[in-house]
C-alpha positions as CSV (number, residue, x, y, z in Angstrom):
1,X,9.1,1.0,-35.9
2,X,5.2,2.1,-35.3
3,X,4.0,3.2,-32.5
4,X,2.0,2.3,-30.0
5,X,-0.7,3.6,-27.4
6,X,-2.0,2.1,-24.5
7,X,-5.3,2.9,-22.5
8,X,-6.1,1.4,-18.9
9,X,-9.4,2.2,-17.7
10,X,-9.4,2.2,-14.0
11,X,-13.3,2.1,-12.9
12,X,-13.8,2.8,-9.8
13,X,-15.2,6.7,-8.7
14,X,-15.9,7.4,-4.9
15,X,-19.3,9.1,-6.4
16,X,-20.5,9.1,-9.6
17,X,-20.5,12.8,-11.2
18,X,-23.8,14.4,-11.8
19,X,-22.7,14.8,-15.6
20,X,-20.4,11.4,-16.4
21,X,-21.8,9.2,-18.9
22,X,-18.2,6.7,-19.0
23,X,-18.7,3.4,-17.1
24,X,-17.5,4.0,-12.9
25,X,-18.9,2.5,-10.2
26,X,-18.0,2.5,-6.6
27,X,-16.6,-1.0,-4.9
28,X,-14.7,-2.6,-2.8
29,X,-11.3,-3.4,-1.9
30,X,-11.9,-7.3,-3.2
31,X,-13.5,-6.3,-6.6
32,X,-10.5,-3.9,-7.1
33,X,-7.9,-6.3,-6.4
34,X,-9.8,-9.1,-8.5
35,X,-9.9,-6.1,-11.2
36,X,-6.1,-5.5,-11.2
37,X,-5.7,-9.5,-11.8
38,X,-8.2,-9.2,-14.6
39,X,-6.5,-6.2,-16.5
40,X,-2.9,-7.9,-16.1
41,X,-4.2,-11.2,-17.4
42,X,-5.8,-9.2,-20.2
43,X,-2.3,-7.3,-20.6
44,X,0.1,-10.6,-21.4
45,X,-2.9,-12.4,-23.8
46,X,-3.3,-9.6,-25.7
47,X,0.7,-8.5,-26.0
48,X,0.9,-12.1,-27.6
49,X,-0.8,-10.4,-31.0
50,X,1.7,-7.3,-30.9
51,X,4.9,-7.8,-33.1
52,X,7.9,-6.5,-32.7
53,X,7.4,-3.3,-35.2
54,X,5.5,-1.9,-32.3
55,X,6.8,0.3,-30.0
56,X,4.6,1.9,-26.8
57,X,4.7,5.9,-26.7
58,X,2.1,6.3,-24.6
59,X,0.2,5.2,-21.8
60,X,-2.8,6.9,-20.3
61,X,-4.4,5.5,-16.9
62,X,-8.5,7.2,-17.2
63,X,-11.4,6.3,-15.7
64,X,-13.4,6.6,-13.4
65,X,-10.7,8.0,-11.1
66,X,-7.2,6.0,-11.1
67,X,-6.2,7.7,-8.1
68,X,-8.6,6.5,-6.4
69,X,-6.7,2.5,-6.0
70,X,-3.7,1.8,-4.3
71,X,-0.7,2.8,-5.6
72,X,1.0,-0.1,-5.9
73,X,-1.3,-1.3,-8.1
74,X,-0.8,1.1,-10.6
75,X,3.0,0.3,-10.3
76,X,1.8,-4.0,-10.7
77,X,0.3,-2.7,-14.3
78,X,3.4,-0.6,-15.6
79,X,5.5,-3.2,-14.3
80,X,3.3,-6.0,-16.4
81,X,3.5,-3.5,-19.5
82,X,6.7,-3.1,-19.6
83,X,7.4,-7.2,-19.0
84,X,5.4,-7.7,-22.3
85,X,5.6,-4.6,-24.6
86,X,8.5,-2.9,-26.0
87,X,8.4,0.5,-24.6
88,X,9.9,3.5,-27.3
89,X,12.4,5.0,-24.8
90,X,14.4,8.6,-24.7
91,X,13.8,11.8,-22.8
92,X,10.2,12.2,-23.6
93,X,8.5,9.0,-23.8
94,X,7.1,7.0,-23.3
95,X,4.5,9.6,-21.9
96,X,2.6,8.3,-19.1
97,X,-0.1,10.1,-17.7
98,X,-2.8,9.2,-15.2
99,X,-6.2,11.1,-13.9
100,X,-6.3,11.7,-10.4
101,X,-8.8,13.7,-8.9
102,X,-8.8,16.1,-5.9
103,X,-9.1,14.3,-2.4
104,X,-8.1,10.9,-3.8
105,X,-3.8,11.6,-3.7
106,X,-1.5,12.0,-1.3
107,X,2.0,13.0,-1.2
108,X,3.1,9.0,-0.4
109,X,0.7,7.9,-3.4
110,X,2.4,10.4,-5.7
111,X,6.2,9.5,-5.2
112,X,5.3,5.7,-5.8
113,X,3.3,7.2,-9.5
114,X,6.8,9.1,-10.1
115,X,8.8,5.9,-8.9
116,X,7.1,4.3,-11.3
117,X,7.2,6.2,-14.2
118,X,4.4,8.5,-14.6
119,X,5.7,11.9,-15.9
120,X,2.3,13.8,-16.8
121,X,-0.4,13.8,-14.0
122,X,-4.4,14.7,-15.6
123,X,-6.1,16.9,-12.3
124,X,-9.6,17.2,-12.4
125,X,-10.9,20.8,-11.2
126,X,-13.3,21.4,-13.7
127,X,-14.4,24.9,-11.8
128,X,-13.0,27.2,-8.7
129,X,-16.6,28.4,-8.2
130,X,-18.1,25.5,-5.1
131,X,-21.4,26.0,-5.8
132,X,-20.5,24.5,-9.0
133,X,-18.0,21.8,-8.1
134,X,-21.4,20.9,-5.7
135,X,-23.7,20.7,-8.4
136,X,-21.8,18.9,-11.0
137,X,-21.6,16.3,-7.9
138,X,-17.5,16.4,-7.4
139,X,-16.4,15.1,-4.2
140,X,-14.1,18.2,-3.7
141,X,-13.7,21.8,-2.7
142,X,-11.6,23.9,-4.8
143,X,-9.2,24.5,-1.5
144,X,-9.1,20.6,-1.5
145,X,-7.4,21.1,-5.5
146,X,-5.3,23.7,-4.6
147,X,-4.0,21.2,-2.0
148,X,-3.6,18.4,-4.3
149,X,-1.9,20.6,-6.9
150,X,0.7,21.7,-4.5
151,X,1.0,18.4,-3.3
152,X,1.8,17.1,-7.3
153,X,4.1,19.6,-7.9
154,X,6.4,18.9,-4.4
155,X,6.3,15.5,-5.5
156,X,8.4,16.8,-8.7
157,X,5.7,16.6,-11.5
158,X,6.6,19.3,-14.0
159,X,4.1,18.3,-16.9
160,X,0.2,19.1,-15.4
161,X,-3.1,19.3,-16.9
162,X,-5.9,21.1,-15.6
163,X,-9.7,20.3,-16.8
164,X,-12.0,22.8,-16.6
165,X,-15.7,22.7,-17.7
166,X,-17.8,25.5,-19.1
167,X,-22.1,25.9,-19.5
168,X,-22.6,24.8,-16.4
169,X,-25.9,25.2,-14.9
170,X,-26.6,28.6,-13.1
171,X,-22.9,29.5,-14.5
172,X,-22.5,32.8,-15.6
173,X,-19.7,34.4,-18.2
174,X,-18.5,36.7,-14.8
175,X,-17.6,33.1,-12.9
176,X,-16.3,31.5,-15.6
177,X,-14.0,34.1,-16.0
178,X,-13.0,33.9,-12.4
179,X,-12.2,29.9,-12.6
180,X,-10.0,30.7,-16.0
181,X,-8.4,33.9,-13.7
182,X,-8.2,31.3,-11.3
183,X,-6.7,28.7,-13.3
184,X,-4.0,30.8,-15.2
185,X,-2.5,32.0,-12.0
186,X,-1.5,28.3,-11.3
187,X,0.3,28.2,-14.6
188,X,-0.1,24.4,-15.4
189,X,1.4,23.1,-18.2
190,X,-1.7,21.9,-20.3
191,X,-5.5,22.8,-19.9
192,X,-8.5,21.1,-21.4
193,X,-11.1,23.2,-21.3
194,X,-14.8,21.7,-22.0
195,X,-18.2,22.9,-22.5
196,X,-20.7,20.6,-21.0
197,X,-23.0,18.3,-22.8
198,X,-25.7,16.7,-21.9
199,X,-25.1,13.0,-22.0
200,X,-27.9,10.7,-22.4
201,X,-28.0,8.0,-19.3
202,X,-26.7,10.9,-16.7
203,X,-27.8,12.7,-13.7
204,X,-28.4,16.0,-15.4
205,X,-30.0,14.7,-18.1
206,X,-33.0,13.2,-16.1
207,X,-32.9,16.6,-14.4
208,X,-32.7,18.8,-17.5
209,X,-33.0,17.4,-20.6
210,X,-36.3,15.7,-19.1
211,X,-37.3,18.8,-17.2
212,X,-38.4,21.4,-19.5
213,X,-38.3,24.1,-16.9
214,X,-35.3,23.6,-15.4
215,X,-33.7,23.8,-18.9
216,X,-33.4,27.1,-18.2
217,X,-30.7,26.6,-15.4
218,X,-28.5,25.8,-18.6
219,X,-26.1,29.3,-20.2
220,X,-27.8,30.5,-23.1
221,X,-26.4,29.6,-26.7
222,X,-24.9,32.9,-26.9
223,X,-23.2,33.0,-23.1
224,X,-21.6,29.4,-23.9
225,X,-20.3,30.8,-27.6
226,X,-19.0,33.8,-24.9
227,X,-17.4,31.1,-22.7
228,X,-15.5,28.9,-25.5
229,X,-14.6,32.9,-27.0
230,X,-13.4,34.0,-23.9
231,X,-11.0,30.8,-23.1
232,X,-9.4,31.1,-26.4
233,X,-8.5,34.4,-26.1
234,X,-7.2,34.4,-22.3
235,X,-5.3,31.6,-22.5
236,X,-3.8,32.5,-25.8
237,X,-2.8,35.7,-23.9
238,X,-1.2,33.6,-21.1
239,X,0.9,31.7,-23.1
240,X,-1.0,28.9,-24.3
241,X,-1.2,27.5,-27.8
242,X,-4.7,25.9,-28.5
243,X,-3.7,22.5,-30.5
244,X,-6.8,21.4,-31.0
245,X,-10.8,22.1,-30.3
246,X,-10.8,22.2,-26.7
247,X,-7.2,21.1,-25.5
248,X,-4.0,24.0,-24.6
249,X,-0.8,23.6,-24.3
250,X,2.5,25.7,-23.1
251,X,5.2,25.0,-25.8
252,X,6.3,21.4,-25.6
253,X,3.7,20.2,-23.6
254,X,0.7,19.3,-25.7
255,X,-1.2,15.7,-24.8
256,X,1.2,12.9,-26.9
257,X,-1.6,10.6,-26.0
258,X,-4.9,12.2,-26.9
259,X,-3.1,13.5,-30.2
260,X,-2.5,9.8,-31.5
261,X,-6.1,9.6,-31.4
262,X,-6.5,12.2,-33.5
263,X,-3.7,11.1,-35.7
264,X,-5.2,7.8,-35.9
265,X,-1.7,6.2,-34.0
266,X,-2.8,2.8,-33.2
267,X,-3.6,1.9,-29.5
268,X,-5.1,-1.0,-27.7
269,X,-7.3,-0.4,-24.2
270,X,-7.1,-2.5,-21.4
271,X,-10.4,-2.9,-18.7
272,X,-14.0,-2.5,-19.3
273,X,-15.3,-1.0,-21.4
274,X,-12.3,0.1,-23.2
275,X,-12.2,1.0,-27.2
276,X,-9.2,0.0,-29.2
277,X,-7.5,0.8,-32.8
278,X,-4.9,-1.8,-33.8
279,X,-4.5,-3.4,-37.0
280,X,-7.2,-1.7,-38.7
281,X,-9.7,-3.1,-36.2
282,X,-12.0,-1.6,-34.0
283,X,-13.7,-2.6,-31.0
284,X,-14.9,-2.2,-27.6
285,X,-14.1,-4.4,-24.3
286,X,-17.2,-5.9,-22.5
287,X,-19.1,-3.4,-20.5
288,X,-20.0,-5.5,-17.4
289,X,-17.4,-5.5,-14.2
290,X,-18.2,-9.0,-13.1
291,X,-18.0,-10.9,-16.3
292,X,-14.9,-8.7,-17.4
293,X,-12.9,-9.8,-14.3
294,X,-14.3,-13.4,-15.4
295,X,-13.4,-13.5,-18.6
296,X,-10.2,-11.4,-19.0
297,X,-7.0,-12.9,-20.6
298,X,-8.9,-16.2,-20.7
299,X,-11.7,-15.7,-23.6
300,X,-12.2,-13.0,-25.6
301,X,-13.7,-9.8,-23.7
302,X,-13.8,-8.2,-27.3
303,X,-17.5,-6.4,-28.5
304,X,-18.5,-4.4,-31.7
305,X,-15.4,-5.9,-33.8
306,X,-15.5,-4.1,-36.7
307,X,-12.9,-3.9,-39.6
308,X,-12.5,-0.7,-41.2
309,X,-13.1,-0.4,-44.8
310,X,-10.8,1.9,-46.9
311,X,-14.0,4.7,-46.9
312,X,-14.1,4.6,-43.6
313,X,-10.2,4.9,-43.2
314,X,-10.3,7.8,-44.9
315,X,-13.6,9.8,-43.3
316,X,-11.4,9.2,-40.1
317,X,-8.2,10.6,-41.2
318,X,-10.3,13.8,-42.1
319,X,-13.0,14.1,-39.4
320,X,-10.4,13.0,-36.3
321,X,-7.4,15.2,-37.8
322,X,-9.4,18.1,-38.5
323,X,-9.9,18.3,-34.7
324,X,-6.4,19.4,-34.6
325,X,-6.1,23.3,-34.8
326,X,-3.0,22.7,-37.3
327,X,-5.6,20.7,-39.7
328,X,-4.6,17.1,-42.0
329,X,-1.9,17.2,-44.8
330,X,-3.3,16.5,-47.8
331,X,0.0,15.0,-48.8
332,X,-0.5,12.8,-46.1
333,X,-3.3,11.8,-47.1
334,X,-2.5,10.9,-50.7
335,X,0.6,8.8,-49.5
336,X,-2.0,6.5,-47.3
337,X,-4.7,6.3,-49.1
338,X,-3.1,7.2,-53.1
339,X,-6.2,8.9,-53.8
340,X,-6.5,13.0,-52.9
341,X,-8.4,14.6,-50.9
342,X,-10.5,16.5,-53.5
343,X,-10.9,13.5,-55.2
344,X,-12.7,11.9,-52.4
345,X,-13.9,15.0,-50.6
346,X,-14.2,17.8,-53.2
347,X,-17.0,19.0,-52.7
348,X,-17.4,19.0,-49.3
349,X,-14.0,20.9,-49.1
350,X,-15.3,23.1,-51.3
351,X,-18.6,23.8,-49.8
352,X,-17.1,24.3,-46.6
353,X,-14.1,26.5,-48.0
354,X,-17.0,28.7,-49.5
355,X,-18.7,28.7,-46.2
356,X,-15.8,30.3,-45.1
357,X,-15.3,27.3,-42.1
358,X,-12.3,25.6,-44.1
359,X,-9.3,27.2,-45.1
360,X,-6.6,25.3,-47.8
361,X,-3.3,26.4,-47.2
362,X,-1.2,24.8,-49.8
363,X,-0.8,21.5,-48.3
364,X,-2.8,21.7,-45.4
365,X,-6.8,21.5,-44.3
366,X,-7.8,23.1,-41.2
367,X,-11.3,24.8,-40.0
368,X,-11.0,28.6,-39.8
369,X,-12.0,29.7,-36.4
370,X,-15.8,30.4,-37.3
371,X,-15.2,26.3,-38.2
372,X,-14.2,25.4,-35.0
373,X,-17.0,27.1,-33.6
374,X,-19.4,24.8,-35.1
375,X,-16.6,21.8,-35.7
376,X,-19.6,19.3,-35.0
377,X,-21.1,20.1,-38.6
378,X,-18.2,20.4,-40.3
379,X,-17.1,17.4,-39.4
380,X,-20.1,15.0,-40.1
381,X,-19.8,15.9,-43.7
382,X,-16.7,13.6,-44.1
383,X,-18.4,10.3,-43.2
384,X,-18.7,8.3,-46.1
385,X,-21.5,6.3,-46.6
């Protein structure tokens, strides 16, 4: 048996956020339904290249914002999953998780999610502070997500994550510390906790990264190192075990979905613009709504195929699992690949272990926590050329 993740990318966003760089758009109730169609045709073609071994332990519904469609529709696409996938069953998976944001659920909406199978529900907060939720564009209050929290947890969830976002602009470390106050008191069961980035192709970065002056709205260096500090140590405090660079979980509860990407699990996405990992393939789906609902399940909506060479296999397994707080086996990593890790990577590994960013436990690999601070260097030494 190998498992087996699935990723539906729902679109559609009642506004674009100021710092989103993923492919939403706002439209209407005929595009959506013509989407739905699209995504289930896509569903049965590609099922028709998935054998038997496979077995689905995830599904994750992103976007965009899922909640935002009716629900039934989101019940049409687990119901054409499960008609043409082999779903790993027992008391914890498949794990099936969908975003929803503040403002876009109701208590109807989530009893038809639970009906059909959902079990982990992704809420987007990403501060308690207004002012902020205002001017990272969100289309809610933070009364309007204490609402929709209380209204997931009547409707029986009891497996939550909470996103919150640090570095904000005009954000300082005093109400930060508030949200994660905030945050803690509603004892979720997961939190991802994210410092902004600039993305190129965004709101803020026409405002700021092209704005010289107003680059200055953005937290220092030192006040977003204080930030990521700070989170770490709270949440550790509360109960939390950090699992990897910016994802916490209570015990039992971390992401099964987000850690097969890290893990390198196979998984195939449905929708536009979705990436998939299956049979040592990568790729992307087409980028553009209209000729995705075209083309879907009837000719290939598959971009950017590219077939991963053994190097690149391997710069993966180390740069992906390293994201993980526990590290890579370098057991593991002889038994795929036969070679070892300081036969393909000795140097860097010791470089970095002399840097005092890598520590080698025996068996295992894993950044030391002045690593994880700067993960994004450490990291780019393991591609291959």
């Amino acid at each position: 048996m190998k498992r087996l993740g699935l990723y539906v990318h729902i679109p559609f966003c009642a506004k674009k956020c100021n710092y989103c760089d993923f492919y939403s758009l706002a439209c209407g109730e005929d595009e959506k339904k013509a989407y739905i169609e699209a995504l289930k045709r896509e569903i049965r073609e590609v099922s028709k290249n998935v054998n038997d071994e496979y077995r689905v332990y995830t599904i994750y519904f992103g976007g965009g914002t899922p909640s935002i469609i009716k629900a039934y529709y989101i019940k049409e696409i687990l119901d054409e999953i499960r008609s043409h996938f082999k779903l790993y069953e027992d008391d914890f998976f498949p794990e099936i998780t969908i975003e929803c944001n503040p403002r876009t659920v109701d208590i109807e909406k989530l009893l038809v999610y639970k009906e059909a199978g959902i079990n982990r529900i992704s809420l987007g907060l990403q501060s308690t502070n207004d002012d902020e939720l205002r001017l990272l564009g969100r289309i809610h209050t933070y009364e309007d997500f204490l609402d929709s929290y209380a209204m997931v947890r009547k409707s029986g969830f009891t497996n939550v994550n909470i996103d919150l976002m640090s570095a904000i602009p005009n954000q300082k470390i005093s109400t930060y510390e508030r949200s994660l106050d905030e945050l803690i008191k509603l004892n979720p069961e997961h939190i991802s906790s994210y410092s902004l980035i600039i993305e190129e192709g965004t709101n803020f970065y026409q405002k700021y990264a092209e704005n010289a002056p107003l680059v200055m709205d953005l937290p220092s260096e030192d006040e977003d190192r204080a930030m990521y500090e700070l989170t770490s140590f709270r949440l550790a405090e509360a109960g939390y075990k950090r699992y990897e660079i910016s994802n916490y979980a209570k015990k039992g509860y971390h992401s099964r979905h987000n850690t097969s990407y890290w893990e390198r699990v196979p998984y195939l996405g449905f929708g536009v613009g979705a990436s998939s990992l299956f049979e040592n393939e990568r790729y992307d789906n087409v980028g553009n709504l209209k000729e995705y609902i075209k083309n879907a399940g009837i000719s290939d909506v598959r971009r950017n195929i590219t077939k991963l060479s053994l190097r690149d296999e391997m710069s993966e397994f180390m740069f992906l699992g390293l994201r993980l707080i526990d590290g890579i086996s370098k057991q593991v990593f002889t038994k795929i690949f036969t070679f070892t890790v300081d036969e393909i990577f000795g140097d860097v590994v010791k470089k970095h272990i002399n840097n005092e960013l890598l520590i080698d436990n025996g068996d295992f690999l894993k950044l030391s926590d002045r690593g994880l601070d700067i993960s994004n260097y450490v990291l780019s030494d393991f591609l291959l050329d």
